[in-house]
C-alpha positions as CSV (number, residue, x, y, z in Angstrom):
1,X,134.7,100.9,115.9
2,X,133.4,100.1,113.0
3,X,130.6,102.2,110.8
4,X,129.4,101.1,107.7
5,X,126.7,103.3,105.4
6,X,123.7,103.2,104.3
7,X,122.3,105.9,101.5
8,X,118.7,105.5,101.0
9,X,117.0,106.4,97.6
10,X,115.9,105.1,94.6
11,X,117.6,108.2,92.0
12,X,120.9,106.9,93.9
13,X,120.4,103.7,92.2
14,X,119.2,105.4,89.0
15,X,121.7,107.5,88.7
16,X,119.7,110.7,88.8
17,X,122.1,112.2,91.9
18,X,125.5,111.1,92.8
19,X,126.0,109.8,96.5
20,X,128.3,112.6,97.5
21,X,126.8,112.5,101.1
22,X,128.7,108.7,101.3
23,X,131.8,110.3,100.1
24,X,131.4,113.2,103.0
25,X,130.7,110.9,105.5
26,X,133.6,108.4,105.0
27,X,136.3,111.1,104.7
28,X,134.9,112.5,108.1
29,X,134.6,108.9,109.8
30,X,138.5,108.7,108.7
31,X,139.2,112.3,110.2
32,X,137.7,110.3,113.5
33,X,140.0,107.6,113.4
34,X,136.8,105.5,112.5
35,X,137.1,102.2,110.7
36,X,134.1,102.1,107.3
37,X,134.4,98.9,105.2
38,X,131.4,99.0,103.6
39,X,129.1,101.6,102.0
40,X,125.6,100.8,100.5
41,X,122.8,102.2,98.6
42,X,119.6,101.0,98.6
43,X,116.1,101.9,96.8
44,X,112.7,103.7,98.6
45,X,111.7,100.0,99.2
46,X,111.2,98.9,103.0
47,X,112.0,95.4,102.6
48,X,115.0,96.1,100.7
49,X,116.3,98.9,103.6
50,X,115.8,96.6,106.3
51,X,117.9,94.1,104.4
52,X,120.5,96.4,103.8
53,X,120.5,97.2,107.7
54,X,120.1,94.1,109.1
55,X,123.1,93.4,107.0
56,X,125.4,96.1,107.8
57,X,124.2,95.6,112.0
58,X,126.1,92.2,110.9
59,X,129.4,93.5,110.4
60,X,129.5,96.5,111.6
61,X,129.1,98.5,115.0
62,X,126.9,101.4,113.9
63,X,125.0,102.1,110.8
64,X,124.4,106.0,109.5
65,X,121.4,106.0,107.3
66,X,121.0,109.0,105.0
67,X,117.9,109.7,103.5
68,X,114.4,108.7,103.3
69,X,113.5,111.1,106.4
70,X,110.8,113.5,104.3
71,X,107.3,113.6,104.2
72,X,106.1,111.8,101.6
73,X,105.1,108.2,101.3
74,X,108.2,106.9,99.7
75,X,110.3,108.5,102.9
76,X,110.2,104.8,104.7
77,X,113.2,105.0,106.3
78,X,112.0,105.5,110.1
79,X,109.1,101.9,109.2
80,X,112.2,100.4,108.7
81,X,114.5,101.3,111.4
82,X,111.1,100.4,113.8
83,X,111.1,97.0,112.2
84,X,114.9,96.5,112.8
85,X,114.2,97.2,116.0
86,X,111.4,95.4,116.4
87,X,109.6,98.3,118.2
88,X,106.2,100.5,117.0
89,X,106.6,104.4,115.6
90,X,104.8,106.8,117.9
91,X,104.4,110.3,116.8
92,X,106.7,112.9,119.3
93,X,104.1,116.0,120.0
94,X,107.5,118.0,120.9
95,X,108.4,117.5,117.6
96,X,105.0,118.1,115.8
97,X,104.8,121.5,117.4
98,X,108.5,122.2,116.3
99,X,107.9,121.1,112.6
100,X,104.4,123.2,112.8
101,X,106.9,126.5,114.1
102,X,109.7,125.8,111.2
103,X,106.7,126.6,108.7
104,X,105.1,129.0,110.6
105,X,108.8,131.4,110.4
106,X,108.6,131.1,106.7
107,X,105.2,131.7,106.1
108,X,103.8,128.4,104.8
109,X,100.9,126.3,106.3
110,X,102.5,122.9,107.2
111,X,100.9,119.6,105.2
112,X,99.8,117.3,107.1
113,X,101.9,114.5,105.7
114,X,105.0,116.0,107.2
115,X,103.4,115.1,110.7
116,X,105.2,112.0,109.7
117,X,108.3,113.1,110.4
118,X,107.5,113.1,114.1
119,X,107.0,109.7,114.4
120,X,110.1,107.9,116.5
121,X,111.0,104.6,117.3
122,X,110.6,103.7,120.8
123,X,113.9,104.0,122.4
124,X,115.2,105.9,119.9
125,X,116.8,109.7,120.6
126,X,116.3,112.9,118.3
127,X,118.9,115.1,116.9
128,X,116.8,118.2,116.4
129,X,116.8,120.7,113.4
130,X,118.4,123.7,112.7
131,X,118.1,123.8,109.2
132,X,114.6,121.8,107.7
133,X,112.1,119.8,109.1
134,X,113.0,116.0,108.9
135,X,114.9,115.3,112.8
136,X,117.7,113.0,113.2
137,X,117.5,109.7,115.1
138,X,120.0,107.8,117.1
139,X,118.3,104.4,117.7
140,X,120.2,101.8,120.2
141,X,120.1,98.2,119.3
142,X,121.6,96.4,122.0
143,X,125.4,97.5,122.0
144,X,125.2,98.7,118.7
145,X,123.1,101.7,117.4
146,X,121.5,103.2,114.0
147,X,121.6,107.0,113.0
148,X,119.6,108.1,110.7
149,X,119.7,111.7,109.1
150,X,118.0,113.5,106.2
151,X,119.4,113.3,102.6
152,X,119.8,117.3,102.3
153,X,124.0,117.3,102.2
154,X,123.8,120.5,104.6
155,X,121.3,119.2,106.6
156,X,123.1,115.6,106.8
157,X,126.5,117.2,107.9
158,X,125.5,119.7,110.2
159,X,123.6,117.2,111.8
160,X,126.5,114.4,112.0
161,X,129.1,117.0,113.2
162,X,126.9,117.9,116.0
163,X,124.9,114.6,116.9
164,X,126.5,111.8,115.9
165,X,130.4,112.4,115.9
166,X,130.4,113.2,119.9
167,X,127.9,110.1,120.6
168,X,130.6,107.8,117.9
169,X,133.6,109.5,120.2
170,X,131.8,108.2,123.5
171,X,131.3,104.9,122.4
172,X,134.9,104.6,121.2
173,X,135.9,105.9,124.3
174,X,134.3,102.9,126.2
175,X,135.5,100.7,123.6
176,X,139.1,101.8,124.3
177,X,139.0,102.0,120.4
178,X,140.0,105.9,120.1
179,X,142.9,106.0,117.0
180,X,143.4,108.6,114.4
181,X,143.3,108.1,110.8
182,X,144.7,110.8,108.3
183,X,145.4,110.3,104.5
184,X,147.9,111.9,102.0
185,X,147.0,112.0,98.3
186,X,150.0,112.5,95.9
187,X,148.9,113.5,92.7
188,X,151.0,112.3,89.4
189,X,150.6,113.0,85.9
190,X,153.0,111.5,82.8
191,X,152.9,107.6,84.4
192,X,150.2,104.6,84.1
193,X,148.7,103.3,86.7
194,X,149.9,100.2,86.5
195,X,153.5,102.0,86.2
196,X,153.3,103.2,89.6
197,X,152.2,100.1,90.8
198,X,155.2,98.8,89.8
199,X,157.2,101.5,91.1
200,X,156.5,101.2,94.4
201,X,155.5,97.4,94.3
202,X,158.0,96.5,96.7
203,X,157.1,99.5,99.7
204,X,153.7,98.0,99.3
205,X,154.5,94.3,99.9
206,X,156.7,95.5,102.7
207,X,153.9,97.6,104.3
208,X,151.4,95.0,103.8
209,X,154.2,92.7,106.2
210,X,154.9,95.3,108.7
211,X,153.0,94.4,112.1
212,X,153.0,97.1,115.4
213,X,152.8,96.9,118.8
214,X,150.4,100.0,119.0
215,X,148.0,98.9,116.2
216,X,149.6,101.5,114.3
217,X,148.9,101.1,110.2
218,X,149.8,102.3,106.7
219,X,148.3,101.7,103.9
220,X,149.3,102.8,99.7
221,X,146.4,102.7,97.0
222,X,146.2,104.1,93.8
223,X,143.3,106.2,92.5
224,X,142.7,106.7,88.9
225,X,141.4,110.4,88.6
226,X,140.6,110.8,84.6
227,X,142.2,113.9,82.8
228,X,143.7,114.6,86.4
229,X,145.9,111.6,86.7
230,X,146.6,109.0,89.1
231,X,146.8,109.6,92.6
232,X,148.7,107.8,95.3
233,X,146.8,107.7,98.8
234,X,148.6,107.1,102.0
235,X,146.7,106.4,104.8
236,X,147.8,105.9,108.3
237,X,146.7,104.9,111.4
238,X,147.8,105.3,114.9
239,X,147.2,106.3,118.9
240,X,148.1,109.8,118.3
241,X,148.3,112.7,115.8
242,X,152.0,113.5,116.3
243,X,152.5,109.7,114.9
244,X,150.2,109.6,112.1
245,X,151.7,112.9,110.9
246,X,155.3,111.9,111.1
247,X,154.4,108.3,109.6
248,X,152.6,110.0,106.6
249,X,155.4,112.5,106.6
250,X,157.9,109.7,105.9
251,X,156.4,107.8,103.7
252,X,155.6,110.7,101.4
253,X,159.5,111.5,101.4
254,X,160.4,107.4,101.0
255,X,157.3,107.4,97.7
256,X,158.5,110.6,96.0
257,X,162.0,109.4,96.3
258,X,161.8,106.0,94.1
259,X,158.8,107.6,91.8
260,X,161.8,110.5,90.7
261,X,164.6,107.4,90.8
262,X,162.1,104.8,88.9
263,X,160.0,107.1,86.6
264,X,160.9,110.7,86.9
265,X,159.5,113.8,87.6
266,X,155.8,112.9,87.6
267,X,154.7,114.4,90.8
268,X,153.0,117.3,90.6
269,X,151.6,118.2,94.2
270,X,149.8,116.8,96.8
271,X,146.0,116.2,98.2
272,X,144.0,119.3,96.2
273,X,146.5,120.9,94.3
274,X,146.2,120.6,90.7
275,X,148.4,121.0,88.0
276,X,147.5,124.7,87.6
277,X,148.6,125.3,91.2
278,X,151.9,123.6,90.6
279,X,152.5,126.1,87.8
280,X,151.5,128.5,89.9
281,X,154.0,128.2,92.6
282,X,156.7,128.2,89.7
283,X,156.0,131.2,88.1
284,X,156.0,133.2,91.2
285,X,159.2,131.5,92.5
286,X,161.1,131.9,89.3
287,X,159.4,135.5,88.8
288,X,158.1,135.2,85.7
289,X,154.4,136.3,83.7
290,X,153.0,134.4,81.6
291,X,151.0,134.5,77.8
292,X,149.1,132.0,76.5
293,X,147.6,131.2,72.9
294,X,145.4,128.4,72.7
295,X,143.1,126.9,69.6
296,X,141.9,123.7,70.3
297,X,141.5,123.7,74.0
298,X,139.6,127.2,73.3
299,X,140.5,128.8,76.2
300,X,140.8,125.4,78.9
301,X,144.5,126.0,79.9
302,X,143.2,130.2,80.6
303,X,140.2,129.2,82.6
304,X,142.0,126.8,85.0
305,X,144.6,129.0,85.5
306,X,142.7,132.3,86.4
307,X,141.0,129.5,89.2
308,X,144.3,129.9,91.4
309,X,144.0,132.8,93.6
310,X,146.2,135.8,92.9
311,X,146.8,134.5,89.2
312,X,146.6,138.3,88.0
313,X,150.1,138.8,89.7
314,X,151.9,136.4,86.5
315,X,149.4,135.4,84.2
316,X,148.9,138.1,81.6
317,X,146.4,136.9,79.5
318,X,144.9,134.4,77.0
319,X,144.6,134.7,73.0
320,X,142.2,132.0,72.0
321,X,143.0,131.8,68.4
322,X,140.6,129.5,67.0
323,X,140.5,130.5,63.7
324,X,144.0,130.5,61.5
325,X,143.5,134.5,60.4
326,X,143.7,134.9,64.1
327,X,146.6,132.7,64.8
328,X,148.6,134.7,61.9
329,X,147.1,138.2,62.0
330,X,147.3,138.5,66.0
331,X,150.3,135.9,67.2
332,X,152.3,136.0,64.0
333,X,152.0,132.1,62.9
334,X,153.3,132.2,59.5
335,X,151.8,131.3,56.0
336,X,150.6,127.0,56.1
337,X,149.9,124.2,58.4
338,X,148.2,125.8,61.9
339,X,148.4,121.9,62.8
340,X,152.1,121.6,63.4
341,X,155.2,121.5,65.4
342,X,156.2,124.9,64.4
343,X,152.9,126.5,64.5
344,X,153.2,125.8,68.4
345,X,156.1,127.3,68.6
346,X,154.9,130.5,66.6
347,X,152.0,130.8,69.0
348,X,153.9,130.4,71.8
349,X,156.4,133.6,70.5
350,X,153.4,135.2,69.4
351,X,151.5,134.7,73.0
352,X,154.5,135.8,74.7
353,X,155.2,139.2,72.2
354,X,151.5,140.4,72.1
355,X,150.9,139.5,75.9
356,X,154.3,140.9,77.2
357,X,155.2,138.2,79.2
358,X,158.4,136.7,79.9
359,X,157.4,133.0,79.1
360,X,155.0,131.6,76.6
361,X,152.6,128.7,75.7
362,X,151.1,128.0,72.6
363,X,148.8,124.6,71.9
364,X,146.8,123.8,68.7
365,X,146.2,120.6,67.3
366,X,143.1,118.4,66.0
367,X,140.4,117.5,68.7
368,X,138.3,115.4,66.4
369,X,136.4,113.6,64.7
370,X,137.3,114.6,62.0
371,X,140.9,114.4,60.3
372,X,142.5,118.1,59.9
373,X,144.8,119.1,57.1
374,X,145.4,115.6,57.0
375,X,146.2,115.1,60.9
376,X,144.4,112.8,62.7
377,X,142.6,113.5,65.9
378,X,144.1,113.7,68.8
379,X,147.3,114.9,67.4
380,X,148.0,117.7,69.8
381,X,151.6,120.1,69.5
382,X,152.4,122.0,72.1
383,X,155.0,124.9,72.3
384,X,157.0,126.7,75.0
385,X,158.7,130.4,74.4
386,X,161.0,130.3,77.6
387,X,163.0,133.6,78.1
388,X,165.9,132.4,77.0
389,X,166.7,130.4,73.7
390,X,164.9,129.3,71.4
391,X,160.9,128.1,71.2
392,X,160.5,124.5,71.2
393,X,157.6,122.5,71.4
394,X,156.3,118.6,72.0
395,X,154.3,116.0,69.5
396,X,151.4,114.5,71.7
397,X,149.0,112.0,70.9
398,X,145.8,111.4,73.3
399,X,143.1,109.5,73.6
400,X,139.4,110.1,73.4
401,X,136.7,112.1,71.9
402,X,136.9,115.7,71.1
403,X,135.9,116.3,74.7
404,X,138.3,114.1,76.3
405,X,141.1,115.2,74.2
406,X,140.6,118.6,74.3
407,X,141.0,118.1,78.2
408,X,143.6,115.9,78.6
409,X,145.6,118.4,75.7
410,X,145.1,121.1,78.0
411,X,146.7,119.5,81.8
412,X,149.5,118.0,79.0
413,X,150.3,121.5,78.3
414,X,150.3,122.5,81.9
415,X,151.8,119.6,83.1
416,X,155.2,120.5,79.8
417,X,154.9,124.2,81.3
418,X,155.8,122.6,84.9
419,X,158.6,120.5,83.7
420,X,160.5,123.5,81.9
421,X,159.6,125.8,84.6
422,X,161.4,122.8,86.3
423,X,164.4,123.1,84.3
424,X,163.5,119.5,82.9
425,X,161.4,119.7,80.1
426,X,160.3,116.0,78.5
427,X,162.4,115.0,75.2
């Protein structure tokens, strides 16, 4: 079975809203074991939409429209599904009287224009309301269909979870076409993309080559995520659960395996863990609290860790010592540079003295644009108090502007504190 998407609206193309109801829907068609090659977007133009349909009715088995369902003249969506289906709108009374009780329970006098959202195709089915006033549709074309649900994201999902998922499961079932699809995201920080490409160049030529009996696949793709790395997606496909879990199971073992061997510790966790989380998990493991100073990132590093739950039980605090009076009156930096190797290190001393913590992390360093104290932006030092030894600390150099570095300087940091926690801190 094959679904492609259609997301109706002309800010989609603007650039006004991001399409996160495509995003929704294809992660939830994989969940299904559902194949989605192709998504679309298309403006509030009828011509244009039935295009757009009439071409994904070409190559694919059903289409899911989102959008264009509402009131108003530029909602054109259910004009063109008609002329797709070469069949006239006529206007439900069921569903008038319904719309006309959904304003009623709020106290509003329904406009007349949202009669217009009663109007069906003939042949078509409804998937009623719960939540607003636009209905679903599930329109059959031959031995392929359309389903068409408003752009509102919690109207859109509710809807697909309980109209069209069962009615995709029953015509996969009398497809024979039932599989399941899950994915695994490993997330990385410290190598290129093109480094991990390389990497694991070979298990992807192999998998590409690898036939089954059972139709069973699996699939590695890289995904560049910004200031949160690059991610490694495996995706399998196969009969059962059981087998897609042990196939993603192994491969996740086999990939983590030649990434440590080939370019070292750069995995950091898996699917929605972030780096914070990852130093999370250490810190309680090792039992150890935490204090952190920060300048440049101005409190970054404090405010993604207080996001992991329970963070109260190790992290003791944040100094955000933006100005230098603060970084020596309060953490003890000594007399000169605040831009330096061994101002790091004093902060991180400093953090973990004043905070009374066991470990600590100290970051300052030039965001930009301008040169500071004659260092040039993006020079970022970072420094570690561990509990034992001495302070040390790491030269970085990032790319950007002052936002972007002031980012990527604060997962660098997180992403150092990992490695020592580690026991392998980066030379």
């Amino acid at each position: 079975m094959r679904v492609e998407i259609v997301a109706v609206g002309t800010e989609l193309l603007l650039g006004q809203i991001a399409d996160t109801n495509s995003a929704w829907l294809g992660e939830q068609l994989a969940l299904a074991g559902v194949d989605s090659h192709f998504h679309q977007a298309v403006g509030d133009n009828q011509a244009r939409i039935v295009l757009a349909l009439r071409t994904a009715l070409s190559r694919s088995d059903a289409v899911i429209v989102c959008g264009g369902l509402g009131p108003t003249q530029d909602d054109i969506t259910r004009e063109s599904i008609a002329q797709v289906m070469n069949v006239p709108l006529v206007r439900d009374e069921e569903l008038v009287e319904q719309i006309r009780k959904m304003f009623a329970s709020r106290q509003r006098v329904m406009p007349e224009n949202n009669l217009r959202q009663a109007d069906v195709p003939v042949g078509a089915s409804i998937i009623g309301q719960t939540r607003g006033t636009a209905p679903g549709l599930i329109c059959p074309l031959g031995n392929k269909v359309i389903y068409a649900v408003p752009g509102v994201p919690h109207e859109m999902q509710e809807m697909f979870t309980r109209g069209i998922l069962p009615d995709l499961r029953r015509r996969m079932a009398e497809q024979g076409d039932e599989a399941v699809i899950k994915s695994r995201v490993i997330r990385t920080w410290g190598a290129s993309e093109s480094a991990l490409a390389e990497a694991l160049a070979d298990r992807v030529e192999e998998l590409d080559h690898r036939g089954s009996d059972d139709g069973s696949t699996l699939t590695i793709a890289f995904l560049a995520s910004g200031i949160e790395g690059i991610k490694v997606r495996l995706t399998a496909r196969a009969p059962t659960e059981a087998q897609v879990d042990q196939m993603i199971a192994e491969e996740e073992r086999q990939v983590r395996a030649v990434l440590a061997e080939r370019l070292g510790d750069v995995v950091f966790g898996v699917d929605d863990q972030a780096m914070e989380h990852a130093v999370a998990r250490l810190l309680v493991d090792s039992k150890l609290t935490l204090g952190l100073a920060e300048s440049l990132t101005g409190g970054l590093i404090g405010a993604r860790l207080v996001n992991v739950p329970g963070s109260s039980r190790w992290f003791r605090g944040c100094v955000v010592a933006y100005d230098s009076a603060v970084k020596h009156a309060i953490l003890g930096v000594p007399p000169g540079p605040v831009v330096s190797a061994q101002a790091a290190e004093a902060m991180a001393v400093g953090a973990r003295t004043a905070l009374d913590s066991q470990i600590g992390l100290g970051i300052t360093g030039v965001a930009g644009p301008d040169d500071q104290e004659g260092v040039r932006p993006g020079t970022v030092f970072v420094g570690i108090a561990p509990p034992e030894g001495e302070a040390f600390s790491r030269e970085l150099h990032l790319p950007g502007d002052r936002d972007r570095v002031r980012q990527f300087a604060a997962i660098s940091a997180l992403d150092l504190l990992r490695r020592t926690l580690r026991g392998a801190p980066p030379q």
